[in-house]
C-alpha positions in Angstrom: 6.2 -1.0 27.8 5.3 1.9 29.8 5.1 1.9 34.2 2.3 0.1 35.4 -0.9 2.3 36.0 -0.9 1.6 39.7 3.2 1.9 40.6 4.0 5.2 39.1 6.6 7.3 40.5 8.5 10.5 39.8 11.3 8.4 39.4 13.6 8.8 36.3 12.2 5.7 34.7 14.8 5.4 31.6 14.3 1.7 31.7 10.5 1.7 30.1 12.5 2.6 26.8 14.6 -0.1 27.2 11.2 -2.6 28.1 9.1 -1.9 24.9 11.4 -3.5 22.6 10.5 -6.5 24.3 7.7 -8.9 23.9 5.8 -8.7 26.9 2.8 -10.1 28.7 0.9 -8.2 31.3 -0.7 -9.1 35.1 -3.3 -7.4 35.9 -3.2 -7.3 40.0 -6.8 -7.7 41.7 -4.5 -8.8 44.7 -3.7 -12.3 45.0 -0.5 -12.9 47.4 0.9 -14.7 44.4 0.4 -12.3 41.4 4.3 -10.7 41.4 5.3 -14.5 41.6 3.3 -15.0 38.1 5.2 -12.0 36.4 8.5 -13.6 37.9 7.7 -17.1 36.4 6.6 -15.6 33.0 10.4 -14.1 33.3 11.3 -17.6 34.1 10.7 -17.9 30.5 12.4 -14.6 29.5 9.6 -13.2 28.2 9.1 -9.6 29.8 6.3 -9.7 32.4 4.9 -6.9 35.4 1.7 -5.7 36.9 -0.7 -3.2 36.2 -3.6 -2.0 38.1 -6.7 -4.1 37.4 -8.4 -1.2 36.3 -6.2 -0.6 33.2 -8.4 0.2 30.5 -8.8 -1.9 27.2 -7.4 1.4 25.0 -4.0 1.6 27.7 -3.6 -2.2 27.4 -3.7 -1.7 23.2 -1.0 1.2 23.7 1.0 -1.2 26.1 0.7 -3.8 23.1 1.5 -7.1 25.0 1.3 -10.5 23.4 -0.8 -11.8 26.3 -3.1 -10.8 29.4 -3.1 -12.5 32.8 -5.6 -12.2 35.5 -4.6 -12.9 38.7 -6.1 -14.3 41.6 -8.0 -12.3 44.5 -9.5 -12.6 47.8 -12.6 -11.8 46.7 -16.0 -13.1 45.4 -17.2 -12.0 42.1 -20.2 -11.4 43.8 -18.9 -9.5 46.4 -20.2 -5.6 46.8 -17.5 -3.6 45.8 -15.9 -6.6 44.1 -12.3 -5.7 41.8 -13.7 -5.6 37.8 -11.9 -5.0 34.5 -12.4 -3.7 31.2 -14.6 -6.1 29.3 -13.6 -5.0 26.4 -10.2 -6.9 26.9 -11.5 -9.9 26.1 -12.6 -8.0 22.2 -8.9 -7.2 21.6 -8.2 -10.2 19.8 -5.1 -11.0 22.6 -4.8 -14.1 24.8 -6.0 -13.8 28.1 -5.3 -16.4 30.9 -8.1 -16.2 34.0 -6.2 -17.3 37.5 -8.7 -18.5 39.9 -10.6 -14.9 40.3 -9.3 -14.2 36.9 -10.8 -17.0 35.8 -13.9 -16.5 37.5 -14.3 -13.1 36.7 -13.8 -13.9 32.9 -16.8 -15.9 33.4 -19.5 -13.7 34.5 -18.1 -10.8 32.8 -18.8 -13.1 29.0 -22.0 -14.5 30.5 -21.1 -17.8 33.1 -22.1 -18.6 36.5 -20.4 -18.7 39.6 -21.5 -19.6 42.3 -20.0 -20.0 45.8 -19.5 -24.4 46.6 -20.5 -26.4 49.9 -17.3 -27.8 49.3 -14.3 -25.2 49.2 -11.2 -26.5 48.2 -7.5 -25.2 49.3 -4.2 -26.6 49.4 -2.9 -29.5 46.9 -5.6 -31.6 44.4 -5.1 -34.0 41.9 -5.7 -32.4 38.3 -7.3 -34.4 35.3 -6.3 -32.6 32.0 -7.3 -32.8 28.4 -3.4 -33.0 27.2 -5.0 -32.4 23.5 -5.7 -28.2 25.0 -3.2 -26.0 23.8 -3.2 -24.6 27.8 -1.6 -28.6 28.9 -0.3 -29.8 25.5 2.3 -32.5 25.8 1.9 -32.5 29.7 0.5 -36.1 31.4 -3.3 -36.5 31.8 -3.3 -36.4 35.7 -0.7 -34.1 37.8 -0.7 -32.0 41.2 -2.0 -28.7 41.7 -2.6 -26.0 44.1 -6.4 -25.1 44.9 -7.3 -22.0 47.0 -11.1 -20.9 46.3 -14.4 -21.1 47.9 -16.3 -20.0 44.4 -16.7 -21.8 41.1 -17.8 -21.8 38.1 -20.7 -23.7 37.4 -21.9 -22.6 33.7 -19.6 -21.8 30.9 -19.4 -18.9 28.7 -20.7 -19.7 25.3 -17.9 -21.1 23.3 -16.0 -22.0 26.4 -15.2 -26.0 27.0 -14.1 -27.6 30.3 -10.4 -28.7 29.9 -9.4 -29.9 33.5 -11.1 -30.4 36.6 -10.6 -32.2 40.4 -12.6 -34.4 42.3 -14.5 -31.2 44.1 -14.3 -28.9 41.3 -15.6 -29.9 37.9 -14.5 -27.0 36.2 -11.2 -26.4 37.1 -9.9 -24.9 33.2 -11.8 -23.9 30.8 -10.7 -22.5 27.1 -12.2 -20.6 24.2 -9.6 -21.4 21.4 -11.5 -19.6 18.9 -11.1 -15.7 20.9 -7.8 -17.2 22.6 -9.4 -16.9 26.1 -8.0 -19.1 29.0 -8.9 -20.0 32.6 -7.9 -22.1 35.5 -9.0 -22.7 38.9 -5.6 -23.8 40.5 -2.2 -21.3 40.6 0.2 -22.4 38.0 3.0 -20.0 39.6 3.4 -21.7 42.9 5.9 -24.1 43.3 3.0 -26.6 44.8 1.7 -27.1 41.6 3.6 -29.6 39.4 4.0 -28.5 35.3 2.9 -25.1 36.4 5.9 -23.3 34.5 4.6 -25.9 32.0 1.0 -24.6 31.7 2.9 -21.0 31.5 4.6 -21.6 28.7 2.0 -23.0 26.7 0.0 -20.0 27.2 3.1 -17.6 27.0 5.2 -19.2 24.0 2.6 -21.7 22.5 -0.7 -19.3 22.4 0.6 -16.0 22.7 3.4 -16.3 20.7 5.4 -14.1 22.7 9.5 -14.3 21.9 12.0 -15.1 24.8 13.7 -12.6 24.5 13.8 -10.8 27.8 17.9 -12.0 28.5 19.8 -10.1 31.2 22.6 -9.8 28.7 20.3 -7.7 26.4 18.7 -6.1 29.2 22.8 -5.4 30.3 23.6 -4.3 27.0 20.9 -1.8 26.2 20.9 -0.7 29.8 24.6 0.7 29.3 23.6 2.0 26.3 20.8 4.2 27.7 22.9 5.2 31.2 25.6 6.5 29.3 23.1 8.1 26.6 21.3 9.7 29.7 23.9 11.0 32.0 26.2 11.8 29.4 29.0 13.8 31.0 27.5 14.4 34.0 28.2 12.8 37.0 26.1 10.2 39.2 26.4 9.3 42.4 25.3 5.6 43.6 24.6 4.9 46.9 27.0 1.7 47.7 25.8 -0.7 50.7 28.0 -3.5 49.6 25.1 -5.6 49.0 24.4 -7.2 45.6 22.1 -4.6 44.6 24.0 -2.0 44.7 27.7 -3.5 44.1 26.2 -5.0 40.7 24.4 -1.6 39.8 28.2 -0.3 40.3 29.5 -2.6 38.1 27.4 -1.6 35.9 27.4 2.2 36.0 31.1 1.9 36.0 31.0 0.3 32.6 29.0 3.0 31.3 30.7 6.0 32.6 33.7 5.0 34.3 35.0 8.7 34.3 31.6 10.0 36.1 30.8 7.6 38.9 31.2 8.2 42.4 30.3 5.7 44.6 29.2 6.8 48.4 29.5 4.8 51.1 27.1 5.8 54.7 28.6 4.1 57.7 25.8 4.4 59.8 27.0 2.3 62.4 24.0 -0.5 61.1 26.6 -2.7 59.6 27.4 -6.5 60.5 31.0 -7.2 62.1 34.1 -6.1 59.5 31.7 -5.4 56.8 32.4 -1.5 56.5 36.4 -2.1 56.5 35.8 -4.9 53.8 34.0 -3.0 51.6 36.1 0.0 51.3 39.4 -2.1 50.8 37.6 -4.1 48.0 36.2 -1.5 45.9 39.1 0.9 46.3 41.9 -1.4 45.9 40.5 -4.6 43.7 37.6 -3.2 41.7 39.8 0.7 41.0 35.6 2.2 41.6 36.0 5.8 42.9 34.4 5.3 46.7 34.0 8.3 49.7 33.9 6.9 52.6 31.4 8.8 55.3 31.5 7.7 59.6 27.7 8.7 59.9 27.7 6.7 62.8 27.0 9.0 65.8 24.3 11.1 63.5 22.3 7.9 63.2 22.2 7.1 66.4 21.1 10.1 67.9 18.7 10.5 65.1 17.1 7.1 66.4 17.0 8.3 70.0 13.5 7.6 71.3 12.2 6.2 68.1 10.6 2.4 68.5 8.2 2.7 65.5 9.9 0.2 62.7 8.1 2.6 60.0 9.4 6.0 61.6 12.6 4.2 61.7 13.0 3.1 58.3 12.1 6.8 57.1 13.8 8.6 59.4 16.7 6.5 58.2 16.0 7.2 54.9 15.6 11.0 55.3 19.3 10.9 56.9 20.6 8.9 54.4 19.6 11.4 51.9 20.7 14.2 53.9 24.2 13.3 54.4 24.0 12.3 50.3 23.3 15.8 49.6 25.4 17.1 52.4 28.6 15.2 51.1 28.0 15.5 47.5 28.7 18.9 48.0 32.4 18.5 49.6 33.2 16.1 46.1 30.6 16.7 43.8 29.1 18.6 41.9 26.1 15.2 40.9 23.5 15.4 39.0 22.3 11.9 39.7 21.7 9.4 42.9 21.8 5.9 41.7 20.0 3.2 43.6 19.9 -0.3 43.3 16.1 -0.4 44.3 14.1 -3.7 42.9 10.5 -4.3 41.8 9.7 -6.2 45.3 11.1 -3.0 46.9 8.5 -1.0 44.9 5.6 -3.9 45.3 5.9 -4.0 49.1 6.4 -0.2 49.4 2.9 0.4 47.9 0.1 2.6 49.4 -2.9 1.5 49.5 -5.7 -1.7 49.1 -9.0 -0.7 48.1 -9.0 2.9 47.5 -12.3 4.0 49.1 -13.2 6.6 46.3 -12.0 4.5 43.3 -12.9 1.0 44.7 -8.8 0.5 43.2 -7.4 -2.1 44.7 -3.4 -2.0 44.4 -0.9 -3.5 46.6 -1.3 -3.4 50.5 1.8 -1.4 52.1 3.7 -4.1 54.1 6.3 -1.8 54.9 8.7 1.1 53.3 11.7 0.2 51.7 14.4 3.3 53.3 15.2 3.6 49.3 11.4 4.0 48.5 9.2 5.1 51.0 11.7 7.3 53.0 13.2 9.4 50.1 11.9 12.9 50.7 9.7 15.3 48.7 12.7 18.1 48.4 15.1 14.9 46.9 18.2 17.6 45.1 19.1 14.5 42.7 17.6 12.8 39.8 17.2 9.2 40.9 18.2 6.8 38.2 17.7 2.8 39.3 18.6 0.6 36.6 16.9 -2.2 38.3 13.6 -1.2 39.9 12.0 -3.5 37.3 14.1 -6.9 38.3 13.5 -9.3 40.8 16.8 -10.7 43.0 17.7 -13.7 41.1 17.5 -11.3 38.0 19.9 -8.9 39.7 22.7 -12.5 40.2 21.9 -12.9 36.7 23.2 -9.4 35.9 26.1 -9.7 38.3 26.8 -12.6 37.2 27.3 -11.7 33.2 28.9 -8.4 34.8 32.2 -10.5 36.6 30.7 -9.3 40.3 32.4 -11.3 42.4 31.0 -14.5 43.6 31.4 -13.6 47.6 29.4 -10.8 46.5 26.7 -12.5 44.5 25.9 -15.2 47.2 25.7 -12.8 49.6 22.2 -12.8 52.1 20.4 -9.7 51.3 20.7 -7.1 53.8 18.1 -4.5 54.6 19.1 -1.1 53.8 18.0 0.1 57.6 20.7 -3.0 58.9 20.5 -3.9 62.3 18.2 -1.0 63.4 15.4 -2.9 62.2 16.6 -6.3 63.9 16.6 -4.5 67.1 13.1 -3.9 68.5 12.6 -1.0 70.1 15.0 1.8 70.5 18.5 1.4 68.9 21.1 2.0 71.4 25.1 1.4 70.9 24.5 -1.6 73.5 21.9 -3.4 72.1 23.9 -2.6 68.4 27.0 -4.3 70.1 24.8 -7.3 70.9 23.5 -7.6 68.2 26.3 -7.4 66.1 28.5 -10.3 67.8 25.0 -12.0 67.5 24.4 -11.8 63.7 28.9 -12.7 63.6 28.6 -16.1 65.4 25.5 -17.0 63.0 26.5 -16.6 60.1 29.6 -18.1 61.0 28.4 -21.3 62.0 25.7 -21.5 59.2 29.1 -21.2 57.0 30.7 -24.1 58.7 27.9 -26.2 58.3 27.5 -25.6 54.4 24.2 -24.5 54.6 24.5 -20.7 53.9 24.0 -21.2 50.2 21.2 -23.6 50.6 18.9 -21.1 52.4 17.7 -17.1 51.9 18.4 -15.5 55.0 19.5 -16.5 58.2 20.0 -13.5 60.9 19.4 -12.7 64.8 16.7 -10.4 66.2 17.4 -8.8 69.2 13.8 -8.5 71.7 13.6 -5.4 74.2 12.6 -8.2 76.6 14.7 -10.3 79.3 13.9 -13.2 81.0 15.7 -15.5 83.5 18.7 -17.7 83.4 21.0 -19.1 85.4 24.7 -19.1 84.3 27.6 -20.3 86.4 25.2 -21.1 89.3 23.8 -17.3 89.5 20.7 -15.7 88.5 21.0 -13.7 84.9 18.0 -11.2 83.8 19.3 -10.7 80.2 17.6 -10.6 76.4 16.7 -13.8 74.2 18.3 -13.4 70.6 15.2 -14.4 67.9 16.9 -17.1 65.1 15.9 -16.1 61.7 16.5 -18.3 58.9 14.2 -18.5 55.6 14.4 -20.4 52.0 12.7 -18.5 49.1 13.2 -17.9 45.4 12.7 -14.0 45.3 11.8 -12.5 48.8 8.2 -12.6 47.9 7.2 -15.3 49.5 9.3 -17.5 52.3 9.2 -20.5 54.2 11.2 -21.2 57.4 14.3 -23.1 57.5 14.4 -26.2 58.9 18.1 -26.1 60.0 19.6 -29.5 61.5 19.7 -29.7 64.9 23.1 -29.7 65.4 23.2 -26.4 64.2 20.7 -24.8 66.1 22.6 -26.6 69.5 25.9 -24.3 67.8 24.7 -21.3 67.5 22.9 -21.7 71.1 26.2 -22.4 72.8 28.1 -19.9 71.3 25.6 -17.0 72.0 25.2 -17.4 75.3 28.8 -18.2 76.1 30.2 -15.8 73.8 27.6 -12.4 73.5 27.4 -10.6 77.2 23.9 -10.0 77.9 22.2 -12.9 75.9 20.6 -15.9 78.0 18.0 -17.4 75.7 17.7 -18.2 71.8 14.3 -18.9 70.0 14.0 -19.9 66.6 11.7 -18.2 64.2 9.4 -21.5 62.7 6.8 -18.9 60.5 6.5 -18.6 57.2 6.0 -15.7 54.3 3.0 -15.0 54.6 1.6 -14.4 57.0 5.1 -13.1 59.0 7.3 -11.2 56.6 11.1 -12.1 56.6 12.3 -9.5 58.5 10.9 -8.3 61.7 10.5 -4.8 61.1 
């Protein structure tokens, strides 16, 4: 299967080769928050899934040849001027297509229904009455929970459509064609809200489309080491190692492939938590035997920062550096042919430009913010960039690291933005505020570990405000910084919901900051979800 239409890049995408051997069902994005989370579910089921621009033509999807379509949801009306369309001539190919909410409203007018916009709108969780007898809810109970979030219905069916489920407010809440294989539904199957939503997926994936699980990470790992070591050859790669899970796992795995030509480069650019640099370099070097140059960036960082409070010029001015001192250093040990990244497919989704493109009327992803290993490489980049895993989501890459030995200290690891503590720090980044910081993030984490939680949550972290505010401590007036608590449950980064850590934690980790980091007299804790906040602050 080839890039989507809407997320190419000039990066050395190998993998698509790997991809088309699989079966595969397609998204096509008119911008729902939740349409990456339907290509991760469909994966769920290992059956390849990504997304494609909206605007994908009915001749690309035939050369893409997927077993099914999915339209996903949208915050707009049907009706609306300037309103995301598709092909209609997707729904002649004689493959499944699924409607999500606008999908499914969309799929309507375009074959000849009505949709009209209700009195009564209907968001959040709603009782859903099935016909178990449709192949879209076979075998699932008659009545079940699912998540609503539309203003719009549809009030008249498409010839040879039948109603299949519906709610107390919306009477048409599925509706299927068996005959041309054409499938809608009002609610969001992919959200976790909505029980036997993997359920309806399947039915539509496996039971209608027919499509084969075979997307495994041990064939993805297999043909992936195959193709790296087909591609490089006897040339040499260089991976960019941040001791993260990403990247350790994608040096697992280059280092099965070509042992003899891997490198791996580690930046110290002073962004690190507590110990982390020391521990890295004495477990790859001594326990893994990887090849690993070591670089003390740390005073070239900081000056580079000096000044700079924008979190965008940050990241890419981090990014530019990064790259920099790659090519710099690569020189002094190489020659390299290749970086290696361990970039994902959320780094790619939320690194992308645009929303409605005001020539095209496109809609693709809205940049949330870029990723240092996506939006900051530069346009004069002296490497081919190979990245194994800009097509997986995080739980993929475990999977991988799992099958691949990677350590489990590793593996459970918190992700860790590639920027570090320069983005937890708002404003300028100063070797004070670092210092803070760093002793910050060391006594969280710490008693997040003693209280057995760390696994049980996605992130936990400090952010360090360029505010102060006052205190008293041992009877005398302080003027010092509050330390922002950050700690988030999710499945994939995507989407995120706040922690709600005990409050004998919270009472922990307040002591110790303010009796054990200089400078610190107050601690908040971060209560806001994924949307609308995003996980970092940054």
């Amino acid at each position: 299967m080839s890039t989507s239409t809407n997320q190419m890049s000039n990066t050395d995408q190998y993998t698509d080769k790997n991809i088309e051997f699989f079966d595969s069902v397609i998204v096509l994005d008119f911008g729902s928050q939740y349409s990456e989370l339907i290509a991760r579910r469909i994966r769920e089921l290992n059956v390849y899934s990504e997304l494609v621009s909206y605007r994908t033509t009915s001749e690309q999807i035939k050369k893409l040849s997927p077993k099914g379509i999915i339209l996903s949801g949208g915050p707009n009306s049907v009706y609306d001027q300037g309103a995301p369309d598709c092909d209609p001539k997707i729904f002649e190919l004689g493959i499944p297509v699924l409607g999500v909410c606008y999908g499914m409203q969309l799929m309507s007018k375009t074959l000849g229904g009505k949709v009209i916009q209700t009195e009564k709108h209907e968001y959040g969780k709603a009782v859903l009455e099935v016909n178990p007898k449709d192949k879209l809810f076979l075998d699932l109970e008659s009545k079940f929970v699912s998540w609503m979030s539309h203003g719009d219905s549809v009030t008249d069916l498409p010839g040879g459509f039948i109603i299949s489920a519906k709610t107390k407010n919306t009477p048409c809440a599925a509706i299927s064609n068996h005959d041309k294989k054409l499938y809608g539904v009002q609610f969001h199957p992919e959200v976790i809200h909505t029980m036997n939503g993997l359920e309806v997926l399947r039915n539509f994936v496996i039971n209608i489309c027919l499509a084969k699980p075979s997307w495994t990470m041990d064939k993805f790992i297999g043909d992936s080491i195959s193709q790296i070591h087909a591609k490089i050859g006897d040339r040499r790669v260089l991976l960019a190692l941040s001791g993260g899970v990403d990247s350790s796992t994608l040096a697992f795995l280059l280092h099965k492939a070509v042992p003899e030509n891997l490198m791996c480069m580690f930046i110290d650019q002073g962004f690190m938590r507590k110990g982390e640099p020391e521990r890295l370099t004495t477990t790859f070097q001594n326990e893994f035997a990887i090849k690993l140059h070591y670089v003390n960036a740390k005073e070239r960082f900081i000056l580079a920062l000096k000044g700079i409070i924008d979190p965008e010029e940050k990241r890419k001015i981090i990014g530019r550096e990064f790259i920099r001192v790659f090519e710099e250093e690569s020189k002094k040990i190489g020659p390299f042919d290749y970086l290696a990244q361990g970039t994902l497919y959320p780094d790619v989704i939320e690194s992308a430009d645009s929303n409605i493109d005001p020539k095209t009327g496109e809609r693709v992803a809205v940049k949330i913010k870029s990723h240092h290993n996506v939006g900051g490489l530069p346009k004069d980049l002296q490497f081919k960039l190979i990245e194994p895993f800009r097509k997986l989501f995080k739980d993929e890459v475990r999977k991988v690291a799992r099958q691949l030995g990677v350590p489990k200290r590793i593996i459970e690891r918190h992700p860790f933005p590639g920027p570090g503590l320069a983005i937890r720090i708002i404003g300028e980044v100063t070797e004070e505020k670092l210092y803070k910081l760093r002793e910050a993030d060391s006594i969280i984490r710490d008693e997040v570990n003693k209280s057995g939680l760390y696994n049980s949550i996605w992130q936990v972290f400090g952010v360090l405000l360029p505010v102060q505010s006052v205190g008293v401590m041992g009877d005398k007036r302080t003027y010092s910084n509050p330390i922002v608590l950050r700690a988030i449950t999710s499945e994939d980064g995507m989407t995120a919901d706040w922690a709600k850590l005990p409050y004998e934690v919270l009472e922990k980790i307040s002591t110790r900051l303010v009796n054990e980091v200089p400078g610190i007299n107050r601690v908040v804790y971060d209560i806001t979800s994924k949307p609308p906040a995003t996980i970092e602050w940054e």
